[in-house]
PDB file with one MODEL, atoms N, CA, C and O in Angstrom:
MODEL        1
ATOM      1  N   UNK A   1      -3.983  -1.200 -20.363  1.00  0.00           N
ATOM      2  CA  UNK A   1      -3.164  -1.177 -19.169  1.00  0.00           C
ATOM      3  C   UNK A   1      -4.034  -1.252 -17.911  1.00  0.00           C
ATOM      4  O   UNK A   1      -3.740  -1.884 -16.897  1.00  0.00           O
ATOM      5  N   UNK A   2      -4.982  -0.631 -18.076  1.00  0.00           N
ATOM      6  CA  UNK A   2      -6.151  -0.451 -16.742  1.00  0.00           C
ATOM      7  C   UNK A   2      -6.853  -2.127 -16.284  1.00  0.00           C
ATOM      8  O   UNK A   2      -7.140  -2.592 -15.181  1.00  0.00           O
ATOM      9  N   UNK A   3      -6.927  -2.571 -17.350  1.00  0.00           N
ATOM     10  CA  UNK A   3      -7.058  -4.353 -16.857  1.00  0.00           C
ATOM     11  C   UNK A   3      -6.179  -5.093 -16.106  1.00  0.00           C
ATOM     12  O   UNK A   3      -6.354  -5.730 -15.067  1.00  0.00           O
ATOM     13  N   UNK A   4      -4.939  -4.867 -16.973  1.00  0.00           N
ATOM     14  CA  UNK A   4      -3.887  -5.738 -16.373  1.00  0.00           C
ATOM     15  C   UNK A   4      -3.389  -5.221 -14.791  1.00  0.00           C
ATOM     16  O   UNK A   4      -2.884  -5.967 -13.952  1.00  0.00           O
ATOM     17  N   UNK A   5      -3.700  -3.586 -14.593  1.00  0.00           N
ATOM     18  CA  UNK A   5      -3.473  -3.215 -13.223  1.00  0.00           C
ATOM     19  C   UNK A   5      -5.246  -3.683 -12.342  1.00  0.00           C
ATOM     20  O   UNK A   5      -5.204  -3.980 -11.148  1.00  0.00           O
ATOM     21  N   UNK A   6      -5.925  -3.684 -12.706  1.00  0.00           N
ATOM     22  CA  UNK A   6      -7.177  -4.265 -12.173  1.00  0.00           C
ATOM     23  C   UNK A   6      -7.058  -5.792 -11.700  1.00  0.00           C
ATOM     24  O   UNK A   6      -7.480  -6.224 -10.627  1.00  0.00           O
ATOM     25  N   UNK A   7      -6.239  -6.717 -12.950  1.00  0.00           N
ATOM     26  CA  UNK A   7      -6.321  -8.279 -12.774  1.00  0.00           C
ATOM     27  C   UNK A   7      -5.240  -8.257 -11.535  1.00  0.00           C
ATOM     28  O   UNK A   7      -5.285  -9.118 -10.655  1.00  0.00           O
ATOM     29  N   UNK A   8      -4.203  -7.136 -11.540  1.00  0.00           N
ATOM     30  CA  UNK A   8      -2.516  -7.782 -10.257  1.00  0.00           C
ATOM     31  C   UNK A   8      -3.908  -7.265  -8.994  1.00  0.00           C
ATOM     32  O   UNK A   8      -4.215  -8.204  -8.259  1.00  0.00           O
ATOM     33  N   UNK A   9      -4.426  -6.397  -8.819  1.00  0.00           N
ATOM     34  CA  UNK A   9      -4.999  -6.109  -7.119  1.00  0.00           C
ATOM     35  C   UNK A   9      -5.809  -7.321  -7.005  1.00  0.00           C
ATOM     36  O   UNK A   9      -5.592  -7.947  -5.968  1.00  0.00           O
ATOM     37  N   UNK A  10      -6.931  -7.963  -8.011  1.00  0.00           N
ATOM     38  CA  UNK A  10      -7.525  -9.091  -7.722  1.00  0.00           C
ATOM     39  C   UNK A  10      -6.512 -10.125  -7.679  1.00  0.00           C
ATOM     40  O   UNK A  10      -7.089 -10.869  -6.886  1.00  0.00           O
ATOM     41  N   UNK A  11      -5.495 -10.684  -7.929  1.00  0.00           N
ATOM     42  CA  UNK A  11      -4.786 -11.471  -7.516  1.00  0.00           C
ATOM     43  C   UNK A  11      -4.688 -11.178  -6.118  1.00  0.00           C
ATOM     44  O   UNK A  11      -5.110 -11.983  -5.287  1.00  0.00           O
ATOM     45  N   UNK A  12      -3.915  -9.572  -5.640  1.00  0.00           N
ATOM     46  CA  UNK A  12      -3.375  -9.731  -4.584  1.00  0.00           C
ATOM     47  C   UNK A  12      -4.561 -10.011  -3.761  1.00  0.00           C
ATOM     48  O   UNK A  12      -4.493 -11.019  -3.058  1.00  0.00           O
ATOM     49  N   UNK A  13      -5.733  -9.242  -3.714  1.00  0.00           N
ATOM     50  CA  UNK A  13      -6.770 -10.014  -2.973  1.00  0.00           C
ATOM     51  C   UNK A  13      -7.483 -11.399  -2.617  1.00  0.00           C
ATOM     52  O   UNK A  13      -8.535 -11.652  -2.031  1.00  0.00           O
ATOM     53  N   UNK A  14      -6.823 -11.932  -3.009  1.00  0.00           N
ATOM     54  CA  UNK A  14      -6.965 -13.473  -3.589  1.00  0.00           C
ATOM     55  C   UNK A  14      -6.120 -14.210  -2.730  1.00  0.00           C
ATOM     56  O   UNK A  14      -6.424 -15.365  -2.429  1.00  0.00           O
ATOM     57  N   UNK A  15      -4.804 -13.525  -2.182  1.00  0.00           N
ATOM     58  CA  UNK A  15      -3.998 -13.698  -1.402  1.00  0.00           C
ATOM     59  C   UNK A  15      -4.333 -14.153   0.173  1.00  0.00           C
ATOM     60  O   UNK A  15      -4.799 -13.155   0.723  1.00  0.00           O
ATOM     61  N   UNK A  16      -4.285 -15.095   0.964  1.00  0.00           N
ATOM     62  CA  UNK A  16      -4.803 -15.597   2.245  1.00  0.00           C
ATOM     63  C   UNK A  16      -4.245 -14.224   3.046  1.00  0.00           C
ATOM     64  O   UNK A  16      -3.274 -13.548   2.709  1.00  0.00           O
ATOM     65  N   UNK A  17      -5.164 -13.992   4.247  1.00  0.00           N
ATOM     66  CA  UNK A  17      -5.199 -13.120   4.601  1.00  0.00           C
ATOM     67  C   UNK A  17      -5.649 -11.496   4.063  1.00  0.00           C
ATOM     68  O   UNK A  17      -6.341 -10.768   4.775  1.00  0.00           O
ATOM     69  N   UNK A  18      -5.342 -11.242   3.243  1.00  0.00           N
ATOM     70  CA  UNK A  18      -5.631 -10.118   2.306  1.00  0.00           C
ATOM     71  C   UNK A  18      -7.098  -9.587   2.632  1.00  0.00           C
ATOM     72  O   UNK A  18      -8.175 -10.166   2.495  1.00  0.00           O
ATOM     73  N   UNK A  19      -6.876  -8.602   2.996  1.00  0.00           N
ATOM     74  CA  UNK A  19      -8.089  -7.805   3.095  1.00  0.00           C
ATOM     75  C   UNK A  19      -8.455  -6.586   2.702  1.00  0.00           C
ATOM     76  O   UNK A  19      -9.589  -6.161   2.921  1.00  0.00           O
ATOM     77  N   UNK A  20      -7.722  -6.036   2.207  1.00  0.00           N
ATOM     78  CA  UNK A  20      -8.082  -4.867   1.617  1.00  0.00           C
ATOM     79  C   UNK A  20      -7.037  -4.433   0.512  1.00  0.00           C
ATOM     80  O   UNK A  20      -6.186  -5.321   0.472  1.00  0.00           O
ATOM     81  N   UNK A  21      -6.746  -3.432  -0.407  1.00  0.00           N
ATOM     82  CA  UNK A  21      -5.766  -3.258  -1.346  1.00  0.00           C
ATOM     83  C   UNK A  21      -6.004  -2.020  -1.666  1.00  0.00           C
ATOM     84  O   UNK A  21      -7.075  -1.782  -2.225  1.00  0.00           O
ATOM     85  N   UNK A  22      -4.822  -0.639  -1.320  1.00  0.00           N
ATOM     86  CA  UNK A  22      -5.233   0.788  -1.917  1.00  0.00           C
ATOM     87  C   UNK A  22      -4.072   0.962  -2.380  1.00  0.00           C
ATOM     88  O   UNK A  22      -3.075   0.521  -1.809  1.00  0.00           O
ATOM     89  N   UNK A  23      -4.030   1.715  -3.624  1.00  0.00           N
ATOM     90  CA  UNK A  23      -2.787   1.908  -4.508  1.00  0.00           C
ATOM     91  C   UNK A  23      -3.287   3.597  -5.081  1.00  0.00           C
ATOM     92  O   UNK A  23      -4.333   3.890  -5.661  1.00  0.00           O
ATOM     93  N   UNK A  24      -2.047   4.589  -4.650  1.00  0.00           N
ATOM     94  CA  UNK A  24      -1.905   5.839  -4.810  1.00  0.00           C
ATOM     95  C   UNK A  24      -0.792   6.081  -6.036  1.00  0.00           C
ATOM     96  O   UNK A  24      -0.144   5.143  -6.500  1.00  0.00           O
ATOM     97  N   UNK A  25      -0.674   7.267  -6.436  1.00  0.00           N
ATOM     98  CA  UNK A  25       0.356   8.225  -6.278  1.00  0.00           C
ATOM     99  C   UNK A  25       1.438   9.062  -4.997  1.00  0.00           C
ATOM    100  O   UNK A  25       1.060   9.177  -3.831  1.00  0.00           O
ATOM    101  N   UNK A  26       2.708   9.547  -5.463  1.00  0.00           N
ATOM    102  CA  UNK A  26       3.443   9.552  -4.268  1.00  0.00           C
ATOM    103  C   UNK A  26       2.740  10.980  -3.854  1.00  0.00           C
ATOM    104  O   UNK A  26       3.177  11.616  -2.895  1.00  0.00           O
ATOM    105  N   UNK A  27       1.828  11.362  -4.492  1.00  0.00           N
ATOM    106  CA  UNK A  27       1.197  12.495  -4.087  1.00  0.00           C
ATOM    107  C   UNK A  27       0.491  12.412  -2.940  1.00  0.00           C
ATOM    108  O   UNK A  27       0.655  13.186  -1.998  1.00  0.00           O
ATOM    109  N   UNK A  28      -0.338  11.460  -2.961  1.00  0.00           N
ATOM    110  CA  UNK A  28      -1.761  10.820  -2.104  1.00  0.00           C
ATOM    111  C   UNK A  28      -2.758  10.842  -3.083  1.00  0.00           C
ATOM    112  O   UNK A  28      -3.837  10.965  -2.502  1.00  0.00           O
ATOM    113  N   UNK A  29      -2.992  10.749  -4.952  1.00  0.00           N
ATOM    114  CA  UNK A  29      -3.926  10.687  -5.170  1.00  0.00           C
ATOM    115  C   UNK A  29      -4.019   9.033  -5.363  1.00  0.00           C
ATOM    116  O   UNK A  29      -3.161   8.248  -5.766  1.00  0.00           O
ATOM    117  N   UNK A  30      -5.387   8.806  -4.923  1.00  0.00           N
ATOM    118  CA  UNK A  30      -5.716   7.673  -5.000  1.00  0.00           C
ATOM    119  C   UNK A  30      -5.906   7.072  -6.639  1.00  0.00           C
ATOM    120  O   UNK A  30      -6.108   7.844  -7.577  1.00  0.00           O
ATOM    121  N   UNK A  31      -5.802   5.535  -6.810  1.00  0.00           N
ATOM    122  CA  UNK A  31      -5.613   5.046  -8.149  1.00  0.00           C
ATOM    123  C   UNK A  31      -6.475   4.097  -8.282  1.00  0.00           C
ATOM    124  O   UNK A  31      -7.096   3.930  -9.332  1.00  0.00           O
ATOM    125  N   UNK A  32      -6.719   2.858  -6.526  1.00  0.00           N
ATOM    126  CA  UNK A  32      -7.644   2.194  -6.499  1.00  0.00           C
ATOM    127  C   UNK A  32      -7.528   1.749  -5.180  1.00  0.00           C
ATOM    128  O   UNK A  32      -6.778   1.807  -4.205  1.00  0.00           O
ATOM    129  N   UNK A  33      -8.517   1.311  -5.538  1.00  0.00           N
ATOM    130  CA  UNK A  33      -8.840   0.229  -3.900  1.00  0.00           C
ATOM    131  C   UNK A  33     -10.138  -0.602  -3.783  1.00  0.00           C
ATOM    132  O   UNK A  33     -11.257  -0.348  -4.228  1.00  0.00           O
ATOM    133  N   UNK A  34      -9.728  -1.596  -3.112  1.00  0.00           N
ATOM    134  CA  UNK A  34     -10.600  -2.726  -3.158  1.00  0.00           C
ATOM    135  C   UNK A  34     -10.635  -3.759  -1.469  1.00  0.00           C
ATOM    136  O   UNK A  34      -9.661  -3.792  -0.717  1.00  0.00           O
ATOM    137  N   UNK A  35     -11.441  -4.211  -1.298  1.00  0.00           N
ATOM    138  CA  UNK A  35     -11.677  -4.862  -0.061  1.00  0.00           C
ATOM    139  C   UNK A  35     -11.620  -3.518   1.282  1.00  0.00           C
ATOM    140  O   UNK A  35     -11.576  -2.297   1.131  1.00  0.00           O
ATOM    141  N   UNK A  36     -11.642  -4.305   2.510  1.00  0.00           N
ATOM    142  CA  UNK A  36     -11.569  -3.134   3.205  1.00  0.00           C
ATOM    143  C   UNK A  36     -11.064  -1.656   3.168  1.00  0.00           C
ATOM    144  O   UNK A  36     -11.513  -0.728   3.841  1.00  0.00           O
ATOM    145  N   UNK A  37     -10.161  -1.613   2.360  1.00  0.00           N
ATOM    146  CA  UNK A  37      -9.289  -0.086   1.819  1.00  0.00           C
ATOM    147  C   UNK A  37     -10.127   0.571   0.874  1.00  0.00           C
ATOM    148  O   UNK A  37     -10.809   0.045  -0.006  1.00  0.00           O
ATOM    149  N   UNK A  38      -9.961   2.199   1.247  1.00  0.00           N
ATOM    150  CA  UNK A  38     -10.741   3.279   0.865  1.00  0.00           C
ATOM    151  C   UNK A  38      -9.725   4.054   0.299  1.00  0.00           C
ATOM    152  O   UNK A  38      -8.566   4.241   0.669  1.00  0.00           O
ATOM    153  N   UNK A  39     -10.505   4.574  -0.895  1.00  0.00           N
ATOM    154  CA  UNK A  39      -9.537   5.996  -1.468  1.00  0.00           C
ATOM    155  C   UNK A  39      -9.166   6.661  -0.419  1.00  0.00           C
ATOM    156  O   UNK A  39      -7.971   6.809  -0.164  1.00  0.00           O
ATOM    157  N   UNK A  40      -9.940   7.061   0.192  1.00  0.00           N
ATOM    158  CA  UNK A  40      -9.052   7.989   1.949  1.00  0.00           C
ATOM    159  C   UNK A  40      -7.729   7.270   2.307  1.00  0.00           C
ATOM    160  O   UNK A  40      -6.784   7.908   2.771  1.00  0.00           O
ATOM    161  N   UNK A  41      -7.666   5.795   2.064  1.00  0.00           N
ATOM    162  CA  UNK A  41      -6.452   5.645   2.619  1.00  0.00           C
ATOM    163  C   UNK A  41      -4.832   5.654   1.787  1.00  0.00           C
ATOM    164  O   UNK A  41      -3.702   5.265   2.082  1.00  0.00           O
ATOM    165  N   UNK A  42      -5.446   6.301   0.659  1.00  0.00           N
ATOM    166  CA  UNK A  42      -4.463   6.524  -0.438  1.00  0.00           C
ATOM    167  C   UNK A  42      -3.378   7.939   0.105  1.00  0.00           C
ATOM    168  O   UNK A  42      -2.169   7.950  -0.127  1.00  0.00           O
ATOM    169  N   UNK A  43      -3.894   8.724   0.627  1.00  0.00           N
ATOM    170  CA  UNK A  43      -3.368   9.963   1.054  1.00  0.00           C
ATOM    171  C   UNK A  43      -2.144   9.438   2.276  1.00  0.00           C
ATOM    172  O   UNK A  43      -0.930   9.572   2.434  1.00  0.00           O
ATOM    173  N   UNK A  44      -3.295   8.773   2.990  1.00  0.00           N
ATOM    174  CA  UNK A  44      -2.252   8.465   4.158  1.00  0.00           C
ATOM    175  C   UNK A  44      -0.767   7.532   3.994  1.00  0.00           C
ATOM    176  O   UNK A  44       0.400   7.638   4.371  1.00  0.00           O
ATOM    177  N   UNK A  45      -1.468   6.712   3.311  1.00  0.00           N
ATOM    178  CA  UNK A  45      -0.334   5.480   3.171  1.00  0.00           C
ATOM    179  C   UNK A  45       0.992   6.502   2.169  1.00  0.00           C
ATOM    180  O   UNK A  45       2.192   6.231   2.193  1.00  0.00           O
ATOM    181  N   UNK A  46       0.604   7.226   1.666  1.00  0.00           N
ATOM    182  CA  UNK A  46       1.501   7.771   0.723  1.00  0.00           C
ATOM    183  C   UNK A  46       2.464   8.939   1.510  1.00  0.00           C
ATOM    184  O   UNK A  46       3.617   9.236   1.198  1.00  0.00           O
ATOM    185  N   UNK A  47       1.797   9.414   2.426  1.00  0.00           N
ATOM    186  CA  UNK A  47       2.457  10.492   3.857  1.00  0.00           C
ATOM    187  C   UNK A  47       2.968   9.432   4.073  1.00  0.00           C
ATOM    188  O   UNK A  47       3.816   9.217   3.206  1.00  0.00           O
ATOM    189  N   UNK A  48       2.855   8.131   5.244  1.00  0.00           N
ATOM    190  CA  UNK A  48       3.916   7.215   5.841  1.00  0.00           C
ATOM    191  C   UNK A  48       4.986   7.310   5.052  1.00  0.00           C
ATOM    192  O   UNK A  48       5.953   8.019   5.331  1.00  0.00           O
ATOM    193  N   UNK A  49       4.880   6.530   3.903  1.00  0.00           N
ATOM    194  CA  UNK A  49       6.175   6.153   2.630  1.00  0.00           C
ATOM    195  C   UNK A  49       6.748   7.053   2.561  1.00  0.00           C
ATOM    196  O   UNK A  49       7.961   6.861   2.478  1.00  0.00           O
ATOM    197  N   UNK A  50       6.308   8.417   2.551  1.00  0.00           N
ATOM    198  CA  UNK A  50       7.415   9.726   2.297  1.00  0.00           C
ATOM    199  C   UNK A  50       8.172   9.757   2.971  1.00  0.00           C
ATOM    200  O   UNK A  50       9.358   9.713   2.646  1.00  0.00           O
ATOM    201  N   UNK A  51       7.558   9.886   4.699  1.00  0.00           N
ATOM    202  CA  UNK A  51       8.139  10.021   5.707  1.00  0.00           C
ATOM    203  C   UNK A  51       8.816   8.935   5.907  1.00  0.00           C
ATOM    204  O   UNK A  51       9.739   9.416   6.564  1.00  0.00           O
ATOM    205  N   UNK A  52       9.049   7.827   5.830  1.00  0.00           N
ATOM    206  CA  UNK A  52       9.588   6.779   6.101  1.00  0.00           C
ATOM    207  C   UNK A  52      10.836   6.474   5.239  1.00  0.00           C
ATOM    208  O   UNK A  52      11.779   5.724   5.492  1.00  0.00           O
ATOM    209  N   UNK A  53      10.557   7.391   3.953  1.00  0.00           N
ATOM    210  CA  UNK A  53      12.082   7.481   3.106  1.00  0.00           C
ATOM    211  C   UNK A  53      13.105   8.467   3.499  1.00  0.00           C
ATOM    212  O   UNK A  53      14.230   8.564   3.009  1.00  0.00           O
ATOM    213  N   UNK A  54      12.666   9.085   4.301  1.00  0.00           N
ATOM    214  CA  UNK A  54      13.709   9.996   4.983  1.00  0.00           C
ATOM    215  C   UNK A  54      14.418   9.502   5.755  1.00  0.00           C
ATOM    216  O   UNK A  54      15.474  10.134   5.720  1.00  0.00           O
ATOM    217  N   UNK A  55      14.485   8.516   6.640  1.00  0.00           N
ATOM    218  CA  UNK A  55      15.181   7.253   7.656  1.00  0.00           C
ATOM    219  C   UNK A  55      16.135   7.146   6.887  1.00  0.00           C
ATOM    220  O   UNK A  55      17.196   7.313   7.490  1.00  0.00           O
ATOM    221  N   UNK A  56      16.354   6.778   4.957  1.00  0.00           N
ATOM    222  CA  UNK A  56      17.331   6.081   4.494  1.00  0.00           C
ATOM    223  C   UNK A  56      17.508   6.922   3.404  1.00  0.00           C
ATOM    224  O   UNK A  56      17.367   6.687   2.204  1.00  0.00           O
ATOM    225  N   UNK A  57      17.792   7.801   3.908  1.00  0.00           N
ATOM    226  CA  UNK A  57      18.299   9.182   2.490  1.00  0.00           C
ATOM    227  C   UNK A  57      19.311   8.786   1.645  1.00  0.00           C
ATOM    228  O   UNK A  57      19.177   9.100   0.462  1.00  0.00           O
ATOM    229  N   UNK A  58      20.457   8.067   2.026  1.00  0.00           N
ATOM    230  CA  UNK A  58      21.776   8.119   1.847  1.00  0.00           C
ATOM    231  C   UNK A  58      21.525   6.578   1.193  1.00  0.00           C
ATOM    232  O   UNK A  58      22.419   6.522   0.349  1.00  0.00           O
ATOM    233  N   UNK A  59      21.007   5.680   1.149  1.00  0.00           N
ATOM    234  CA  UNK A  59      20.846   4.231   1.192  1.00  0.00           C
ATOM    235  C   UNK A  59      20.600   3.621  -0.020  1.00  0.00           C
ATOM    236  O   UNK A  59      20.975   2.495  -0.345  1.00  0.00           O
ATOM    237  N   UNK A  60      19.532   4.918  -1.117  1.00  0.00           N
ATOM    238  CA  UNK A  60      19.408   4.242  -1.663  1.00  0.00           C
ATOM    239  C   UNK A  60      18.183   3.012  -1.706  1.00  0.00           C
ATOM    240  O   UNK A  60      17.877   2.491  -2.779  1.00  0.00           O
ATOM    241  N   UNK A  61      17.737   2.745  -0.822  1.00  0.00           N
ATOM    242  CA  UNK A  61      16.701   1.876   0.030  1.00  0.00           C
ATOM    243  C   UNK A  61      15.236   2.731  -0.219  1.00  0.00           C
ATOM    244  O   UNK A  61      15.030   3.944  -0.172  1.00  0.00           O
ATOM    245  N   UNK A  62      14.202   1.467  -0.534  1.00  0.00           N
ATOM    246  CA  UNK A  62      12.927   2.291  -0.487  1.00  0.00           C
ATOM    247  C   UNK A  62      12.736   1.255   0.735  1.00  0.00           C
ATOM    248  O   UNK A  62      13.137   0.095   0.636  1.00  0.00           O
ATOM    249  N   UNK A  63      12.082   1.760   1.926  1.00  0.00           N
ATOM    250  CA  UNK A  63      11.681   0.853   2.979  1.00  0.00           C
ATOM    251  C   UNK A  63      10.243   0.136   2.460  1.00  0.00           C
ATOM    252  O   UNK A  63       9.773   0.346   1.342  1.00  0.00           O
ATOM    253  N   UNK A  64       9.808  -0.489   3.173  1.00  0.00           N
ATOM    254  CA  UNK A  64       9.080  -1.495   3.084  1.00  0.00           C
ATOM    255  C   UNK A  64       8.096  -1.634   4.782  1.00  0.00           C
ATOM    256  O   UNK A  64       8.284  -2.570   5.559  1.00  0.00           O
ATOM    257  N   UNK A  65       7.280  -0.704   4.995  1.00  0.00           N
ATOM    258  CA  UNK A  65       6.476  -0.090   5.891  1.00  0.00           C
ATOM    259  C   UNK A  65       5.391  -1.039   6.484  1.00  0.00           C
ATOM    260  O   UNK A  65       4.471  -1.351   5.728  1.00  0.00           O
ATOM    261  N   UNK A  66       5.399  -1.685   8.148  1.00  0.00           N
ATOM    262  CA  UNK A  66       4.749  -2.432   8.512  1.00  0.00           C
ATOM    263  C   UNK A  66       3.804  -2.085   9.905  1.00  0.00           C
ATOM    264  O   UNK A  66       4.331  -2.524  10.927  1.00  0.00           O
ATOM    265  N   UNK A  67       2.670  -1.467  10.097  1.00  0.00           N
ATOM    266  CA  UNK A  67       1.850  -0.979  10.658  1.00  0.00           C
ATOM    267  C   UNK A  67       1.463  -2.095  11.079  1.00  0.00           C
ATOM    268  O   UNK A  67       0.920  -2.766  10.201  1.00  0.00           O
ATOM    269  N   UNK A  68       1.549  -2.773  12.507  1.00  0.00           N
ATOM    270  CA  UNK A  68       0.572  -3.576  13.288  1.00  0.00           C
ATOM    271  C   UNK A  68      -0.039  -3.367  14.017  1.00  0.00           C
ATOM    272  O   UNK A  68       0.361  -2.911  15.088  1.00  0.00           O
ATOM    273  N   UNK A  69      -1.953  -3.742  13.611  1.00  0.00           N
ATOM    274  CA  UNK A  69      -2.728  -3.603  14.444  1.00  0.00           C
ATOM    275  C   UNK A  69      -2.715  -5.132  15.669  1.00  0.00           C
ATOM    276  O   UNK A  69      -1.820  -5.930  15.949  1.00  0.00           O
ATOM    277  N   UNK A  70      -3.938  -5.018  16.073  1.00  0.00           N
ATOM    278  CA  UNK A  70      -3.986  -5.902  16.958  1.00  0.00           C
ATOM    279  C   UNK A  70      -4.823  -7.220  15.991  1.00  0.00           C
ATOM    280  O   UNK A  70      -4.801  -8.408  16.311  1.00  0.00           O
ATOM    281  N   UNK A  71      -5.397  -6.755  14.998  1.00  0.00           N
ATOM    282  CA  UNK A  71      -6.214  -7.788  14.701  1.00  0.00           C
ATOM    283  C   UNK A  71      -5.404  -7.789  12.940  1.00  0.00           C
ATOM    284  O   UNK A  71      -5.104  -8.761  12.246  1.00  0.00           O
ATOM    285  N   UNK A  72      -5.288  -6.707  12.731  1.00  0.00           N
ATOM    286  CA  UNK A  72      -4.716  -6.350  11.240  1.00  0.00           C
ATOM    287  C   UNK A  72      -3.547  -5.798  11.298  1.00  0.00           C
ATOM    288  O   UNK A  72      -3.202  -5.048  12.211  1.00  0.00           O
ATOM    289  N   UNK A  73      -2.793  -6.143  10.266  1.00  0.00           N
ATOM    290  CA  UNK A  73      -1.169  -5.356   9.696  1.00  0.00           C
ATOM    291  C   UNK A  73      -1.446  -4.670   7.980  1.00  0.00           C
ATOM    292  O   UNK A  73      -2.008  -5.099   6.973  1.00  0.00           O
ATOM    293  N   UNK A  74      -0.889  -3.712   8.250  1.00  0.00           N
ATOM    294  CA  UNK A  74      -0.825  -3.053   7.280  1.00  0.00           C
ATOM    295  C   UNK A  74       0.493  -2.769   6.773  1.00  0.00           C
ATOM    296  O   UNK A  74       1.243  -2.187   7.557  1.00  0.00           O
ATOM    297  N   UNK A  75       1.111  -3.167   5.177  1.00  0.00           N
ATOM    298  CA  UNK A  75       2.380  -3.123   4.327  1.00  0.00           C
ATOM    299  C   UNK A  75       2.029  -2.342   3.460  1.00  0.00           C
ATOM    300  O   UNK A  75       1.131  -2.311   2.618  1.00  0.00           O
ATOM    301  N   UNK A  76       3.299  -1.357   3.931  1.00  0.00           N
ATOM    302  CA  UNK A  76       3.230  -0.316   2.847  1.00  0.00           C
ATOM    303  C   UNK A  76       4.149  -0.419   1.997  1.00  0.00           C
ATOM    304  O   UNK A  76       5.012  -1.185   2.425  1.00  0.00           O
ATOM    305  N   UNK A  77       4.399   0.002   0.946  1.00  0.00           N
ATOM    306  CA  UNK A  77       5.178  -0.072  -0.369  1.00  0.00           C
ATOM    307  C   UNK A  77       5.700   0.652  -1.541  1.00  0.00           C
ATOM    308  O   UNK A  77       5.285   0.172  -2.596  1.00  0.00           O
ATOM    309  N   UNK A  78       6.689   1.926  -1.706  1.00  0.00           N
ATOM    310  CA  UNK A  78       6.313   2.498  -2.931  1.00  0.00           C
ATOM    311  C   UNK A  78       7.614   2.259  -3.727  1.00  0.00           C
ATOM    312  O   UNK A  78       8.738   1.870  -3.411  1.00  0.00           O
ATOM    313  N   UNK A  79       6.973   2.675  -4.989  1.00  0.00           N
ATOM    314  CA  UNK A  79       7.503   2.004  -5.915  1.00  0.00           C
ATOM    315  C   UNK A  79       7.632   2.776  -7.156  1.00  0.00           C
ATOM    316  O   UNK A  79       6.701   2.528  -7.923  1.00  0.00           O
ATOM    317  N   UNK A  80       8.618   3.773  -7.687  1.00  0.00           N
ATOM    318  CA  UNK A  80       8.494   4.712  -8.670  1.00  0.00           C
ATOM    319  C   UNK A  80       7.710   5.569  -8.096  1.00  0.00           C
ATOM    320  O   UNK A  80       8.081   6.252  -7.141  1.00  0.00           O
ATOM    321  N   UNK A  81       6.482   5.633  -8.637  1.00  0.00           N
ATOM    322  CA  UNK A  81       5.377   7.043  -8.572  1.00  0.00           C
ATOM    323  C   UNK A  81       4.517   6.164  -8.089  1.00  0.00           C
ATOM    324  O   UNK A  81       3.629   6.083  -8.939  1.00  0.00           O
ATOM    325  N   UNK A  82       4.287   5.490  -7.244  1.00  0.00           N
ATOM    326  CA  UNK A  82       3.257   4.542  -7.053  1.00  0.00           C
ATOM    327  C   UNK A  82       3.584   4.369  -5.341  1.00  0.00           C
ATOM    328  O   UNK A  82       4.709   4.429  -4.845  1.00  0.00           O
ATOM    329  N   UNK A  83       2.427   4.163  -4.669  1.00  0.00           N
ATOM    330  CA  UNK A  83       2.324   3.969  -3.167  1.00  0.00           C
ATOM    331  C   UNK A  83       1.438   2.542  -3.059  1.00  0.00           C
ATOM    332  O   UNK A  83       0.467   2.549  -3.816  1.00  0.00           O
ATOM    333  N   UNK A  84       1.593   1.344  -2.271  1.00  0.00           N
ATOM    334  CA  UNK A  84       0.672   0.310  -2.219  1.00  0.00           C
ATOM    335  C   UNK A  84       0.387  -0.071  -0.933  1.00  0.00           C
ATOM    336  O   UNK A  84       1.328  -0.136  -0.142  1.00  0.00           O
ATOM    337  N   UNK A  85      -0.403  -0.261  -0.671  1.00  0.00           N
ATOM    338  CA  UNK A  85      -0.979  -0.721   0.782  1.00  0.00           C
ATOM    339  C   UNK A  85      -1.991  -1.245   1.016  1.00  0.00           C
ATOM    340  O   UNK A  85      -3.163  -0.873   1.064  1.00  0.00           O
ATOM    341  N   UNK A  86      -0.994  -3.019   1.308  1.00  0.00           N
ATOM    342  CA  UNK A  86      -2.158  -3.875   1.777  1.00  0.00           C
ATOM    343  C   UNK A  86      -2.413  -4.280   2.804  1.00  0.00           C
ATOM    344  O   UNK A  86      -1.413  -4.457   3.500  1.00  0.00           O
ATOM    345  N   UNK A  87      -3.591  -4.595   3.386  1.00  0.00           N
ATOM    346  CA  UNK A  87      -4.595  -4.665   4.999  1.00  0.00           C
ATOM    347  C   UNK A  87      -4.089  -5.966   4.528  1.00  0.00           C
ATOM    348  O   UNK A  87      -4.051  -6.337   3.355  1.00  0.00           O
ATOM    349  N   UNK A  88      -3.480  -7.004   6.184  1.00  0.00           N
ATOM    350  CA  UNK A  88      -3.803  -8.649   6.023  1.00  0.00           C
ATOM    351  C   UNK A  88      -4.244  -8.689   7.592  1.00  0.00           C
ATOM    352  O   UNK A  88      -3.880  -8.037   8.571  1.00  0.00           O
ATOM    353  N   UNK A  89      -4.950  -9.477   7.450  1.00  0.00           N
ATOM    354  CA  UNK A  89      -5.670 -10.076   8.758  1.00  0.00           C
ATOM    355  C   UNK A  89      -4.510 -10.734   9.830  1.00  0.00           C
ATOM    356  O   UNK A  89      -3.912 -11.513   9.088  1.00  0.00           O
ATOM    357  N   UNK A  90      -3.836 -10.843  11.253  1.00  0.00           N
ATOM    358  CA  UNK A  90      -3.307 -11.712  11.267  1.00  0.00           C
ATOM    359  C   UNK A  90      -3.394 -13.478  11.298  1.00  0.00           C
ATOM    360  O   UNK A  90      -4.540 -13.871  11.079  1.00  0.00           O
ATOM    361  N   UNK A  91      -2.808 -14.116  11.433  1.00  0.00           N
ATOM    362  CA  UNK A  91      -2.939 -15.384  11.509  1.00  0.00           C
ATOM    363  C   UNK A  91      -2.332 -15.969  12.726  1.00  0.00           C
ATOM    364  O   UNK A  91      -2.388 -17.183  12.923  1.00  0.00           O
TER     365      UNK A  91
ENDMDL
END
């Protein structure tokens, strides 16, 4: 199983723009990360998603979390027990 979750982040890195890739627990423990993204940012991205599921209590809805920098955007994502967050450069 640890390959096939190793081979989807190198895809997503592979992805134009793509710059970094950190994937948690809804805890904040970190699971991986690759390119610019750090286990440190496993904690955080996983606080946003929490907090950001509270907006749509009633909904049913997992949001889909978009942090823009000036040079970078950051998409957040969770998914079951799983938190994802990828850095893209803009274009």
């Amino acid at each position: 199983m640890e390959s096939k979750f190793q081979a989807q982040l190198e895809k997503l890195m592979k992805q134009d723009s793509v710059t970094g890739v950190v994937c948690g627990d809804s805890s904040g423990l970190p699971l991986a990360a690759c390119g610019i993204a750090t286990h440190r940012h496993a904690g955080l991205v996983s606080a946003i998603a929490n907090q950001a599921s509270k907006i749509f209590p009633s909904l049913n809805e997992v949001p889909i979390i978009c942090i823009e920098g000036e040079k970078t955007n950051l998409l957040i994502r969770s998914e079951d027990k799983m938190v994802l967050g990828i850095f893209k450069t803009k274009v």
